[in-house]
N, C-alpha and C positions, 0 to 999 in steps of 0.2 A: 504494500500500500504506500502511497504518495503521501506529500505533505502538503497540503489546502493553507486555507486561511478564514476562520472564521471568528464574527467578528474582528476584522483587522487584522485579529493575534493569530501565526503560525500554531498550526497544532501539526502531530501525527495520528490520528487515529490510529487506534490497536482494535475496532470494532466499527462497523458501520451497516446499519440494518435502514430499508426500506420498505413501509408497509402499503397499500391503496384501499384505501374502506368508505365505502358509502360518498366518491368522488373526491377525496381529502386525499393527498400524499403527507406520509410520516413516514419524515427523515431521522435517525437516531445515532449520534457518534459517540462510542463511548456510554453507553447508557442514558446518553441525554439526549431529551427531542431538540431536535433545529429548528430555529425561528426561517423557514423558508422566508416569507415574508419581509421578515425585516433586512436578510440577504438580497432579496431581491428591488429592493428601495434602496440599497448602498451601494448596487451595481451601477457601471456606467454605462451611460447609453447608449444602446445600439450606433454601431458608426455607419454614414451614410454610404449613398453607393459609390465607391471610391474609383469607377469608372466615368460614372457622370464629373464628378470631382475636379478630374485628370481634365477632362472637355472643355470644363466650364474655364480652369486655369491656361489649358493653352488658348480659349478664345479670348481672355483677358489680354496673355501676353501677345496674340496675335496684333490685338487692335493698337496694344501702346505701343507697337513698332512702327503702325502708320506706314509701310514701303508697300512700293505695289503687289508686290510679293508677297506680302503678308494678306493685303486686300482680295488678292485672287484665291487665298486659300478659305477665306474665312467666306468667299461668294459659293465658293464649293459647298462648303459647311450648310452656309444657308438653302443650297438650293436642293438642300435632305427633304425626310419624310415631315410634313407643314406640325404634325402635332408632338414630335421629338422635342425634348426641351433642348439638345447640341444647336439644333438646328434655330430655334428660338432666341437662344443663345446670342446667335451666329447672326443673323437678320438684325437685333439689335445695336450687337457691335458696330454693324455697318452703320446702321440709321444714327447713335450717335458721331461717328466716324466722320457723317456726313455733314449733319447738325455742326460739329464744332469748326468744319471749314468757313 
């Protein structure tokens, strides 16, 4: 068995039992019930989609390079599928892009 962390503090458990009754899960380390619950209010939150993410940051850096270079990719970008946020993204960049000339 691994070492976790509960509440905050490193433990090892030397036992860990898990029960399902009546739609309830009971978790038991060592003889003691786990506050699921309050584990689950101290975790961090789910991380976004790190694909989209990547998108969003090269259409940033696309636009503040401003070369035409950078313009024709990001027309590429835009001219995706219309309800894709990349693509949304990418159509904005432009229209500010164009706005600030």
């Amino acid at each position: 068995m691994g070492t976790g962390r509960v509440s905050g503090r490193p433990v090892t458990p030397k036992t860990i039992s898990a029960t399902a009754a009546k739609g309830r899960l009971t978790v038991t380390v060592d003889g003691k019930p786990l506050d699921l619950a309050a584990l689950a209010k101290d975790a961090a939150p789910p991380r976004g989609n790190t694909l989209w993410l990547r998108a969003r940051r090269t259409i940033l850096l696309l636009e503040s390079f401003g070369t035409p270079e950078a313009r024709a990719v990001l027309e590429t970008l835009a001219s995706g599928e219309a309800e894709a946020k990349p693509t949304q993204e990418a159509k904005a960049a432009l229209e500010r892009r164009t706005q600030g000339k």
